[in-house]
matplotlib code that plots the C-alpha trace (Angstrom):
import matplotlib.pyplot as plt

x = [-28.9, -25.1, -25.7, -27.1, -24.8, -21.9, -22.4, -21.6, -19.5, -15.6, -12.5, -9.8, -6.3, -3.1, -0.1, 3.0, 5.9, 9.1, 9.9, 13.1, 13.1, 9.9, 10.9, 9.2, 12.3, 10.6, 6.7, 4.5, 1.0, -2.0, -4.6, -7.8, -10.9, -14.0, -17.2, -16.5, -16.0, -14.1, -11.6, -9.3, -5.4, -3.2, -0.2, 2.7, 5.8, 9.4, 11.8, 15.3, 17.2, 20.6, 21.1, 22.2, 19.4, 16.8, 16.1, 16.0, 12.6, 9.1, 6.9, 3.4, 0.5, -2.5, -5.7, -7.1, -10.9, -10.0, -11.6, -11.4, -13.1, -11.7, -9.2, -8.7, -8.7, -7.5, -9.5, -7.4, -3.5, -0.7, 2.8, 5.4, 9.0, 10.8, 7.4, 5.3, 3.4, 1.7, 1.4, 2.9, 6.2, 5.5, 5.1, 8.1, 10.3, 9.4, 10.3, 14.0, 14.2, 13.2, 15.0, 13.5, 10.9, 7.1, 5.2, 2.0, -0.3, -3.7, -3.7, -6.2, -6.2, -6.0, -7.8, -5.5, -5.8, -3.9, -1.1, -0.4, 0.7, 3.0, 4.5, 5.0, 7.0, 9.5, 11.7]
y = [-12.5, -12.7, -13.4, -10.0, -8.3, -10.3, -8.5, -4.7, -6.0, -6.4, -9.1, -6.5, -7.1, -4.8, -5.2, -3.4, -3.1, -2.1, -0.5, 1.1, 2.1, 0.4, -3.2, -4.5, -5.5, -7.2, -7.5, -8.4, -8.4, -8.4, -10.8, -10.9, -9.0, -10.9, -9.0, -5.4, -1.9, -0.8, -3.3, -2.4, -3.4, -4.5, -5.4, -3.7, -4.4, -3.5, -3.6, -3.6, -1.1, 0.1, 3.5, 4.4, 3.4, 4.4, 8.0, 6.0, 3.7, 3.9, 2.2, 0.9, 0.0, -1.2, -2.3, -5.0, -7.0, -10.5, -12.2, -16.6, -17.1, -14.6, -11.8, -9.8, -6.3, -3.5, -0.7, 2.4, 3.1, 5.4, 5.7, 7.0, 7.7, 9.0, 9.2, 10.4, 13.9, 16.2, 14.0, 11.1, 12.7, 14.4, 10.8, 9.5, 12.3, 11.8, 8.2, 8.9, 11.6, 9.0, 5.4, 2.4, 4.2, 3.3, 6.1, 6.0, 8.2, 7.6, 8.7, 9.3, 5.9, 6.7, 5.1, 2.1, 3.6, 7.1, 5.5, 2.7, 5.7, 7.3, 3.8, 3.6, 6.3, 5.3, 3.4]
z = [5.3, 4.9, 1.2, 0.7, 2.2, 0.5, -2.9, -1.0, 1.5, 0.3, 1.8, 1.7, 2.3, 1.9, -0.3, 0.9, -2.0, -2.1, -5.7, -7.2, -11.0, -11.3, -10.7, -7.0, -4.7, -1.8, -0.7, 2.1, 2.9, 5.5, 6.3, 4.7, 6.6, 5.5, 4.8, 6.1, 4.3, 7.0, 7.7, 10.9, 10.4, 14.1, 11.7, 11.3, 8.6, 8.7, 5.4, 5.8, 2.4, 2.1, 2.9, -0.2, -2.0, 0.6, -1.9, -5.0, -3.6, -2.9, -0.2, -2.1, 0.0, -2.5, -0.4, -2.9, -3.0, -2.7, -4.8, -4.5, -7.5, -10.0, -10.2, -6.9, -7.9, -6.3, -4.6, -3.9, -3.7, -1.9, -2.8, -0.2, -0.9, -4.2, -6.1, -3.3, -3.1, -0.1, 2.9, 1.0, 0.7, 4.5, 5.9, 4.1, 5.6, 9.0, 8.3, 7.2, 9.9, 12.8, 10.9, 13.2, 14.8, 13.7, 11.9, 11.9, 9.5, 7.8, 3.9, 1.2, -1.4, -4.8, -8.1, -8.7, -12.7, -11.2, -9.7, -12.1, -14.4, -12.0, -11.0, -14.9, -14.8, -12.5, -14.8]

ax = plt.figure().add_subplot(projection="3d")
ax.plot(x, y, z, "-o")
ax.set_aspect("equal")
plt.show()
């Protein structure tokens, strides 16, 4: 039964990066939820940046299909910070606005394709 459903079902994790003129500066990550297509994240991450570089970075979360065997591939992005848009950039200025408080927000992912061009841009 469990075989079946492995072929839909996904083992997502999260990447969290932080990026500045499109190099990556410091990551984390989440587990791995086995099996689900709605996978249900109790973790939460903290970054320490300089002041005075805090406007110059962005905050990537990537939720990627891990994958043992082969390549893990990505499923959907969001950027936050310097390169962020709509509730993006909204989330990212509540952050700055309340430093060393948590902020939590849900957000839309974006095709992996879509953002790897804006994250291009950044150098």
């Amino acid at each position: 039964m469990c075989d079946l459903m492995l072929s839909r079902l996904k083992d997502p994790y999260v990447k969290i990066a932080i990026m500045q003129n499109g190099k990556r500066l410091k990551k984390k990550k989440t587990s791995i939820k086995k099996c689900t297509l709605n996978p249900y994240y109790n973790e939460s991450f903290s970054f320490e940046v300089p002041f005075e570089q805090i406007q110059k970075i962005c905050l990537v979360v990537t939720v990627v299909d891990y994958d043992r065997i082969g390549t893990s591939e990505p499923i959907g992005r969001c950027i936050l910070g310097c390169m962020g848009t709509g509730t993006e950039l909204r989330h990212w200025s509540d952050m700055l606005a309340s430093p060393r408080r948590p902020i939590a927000q849900w957000h839309t992912l974006k095709d992996p394709e879509e953002t790897d061009e804006i994250l291009k841009n950044m150098k």
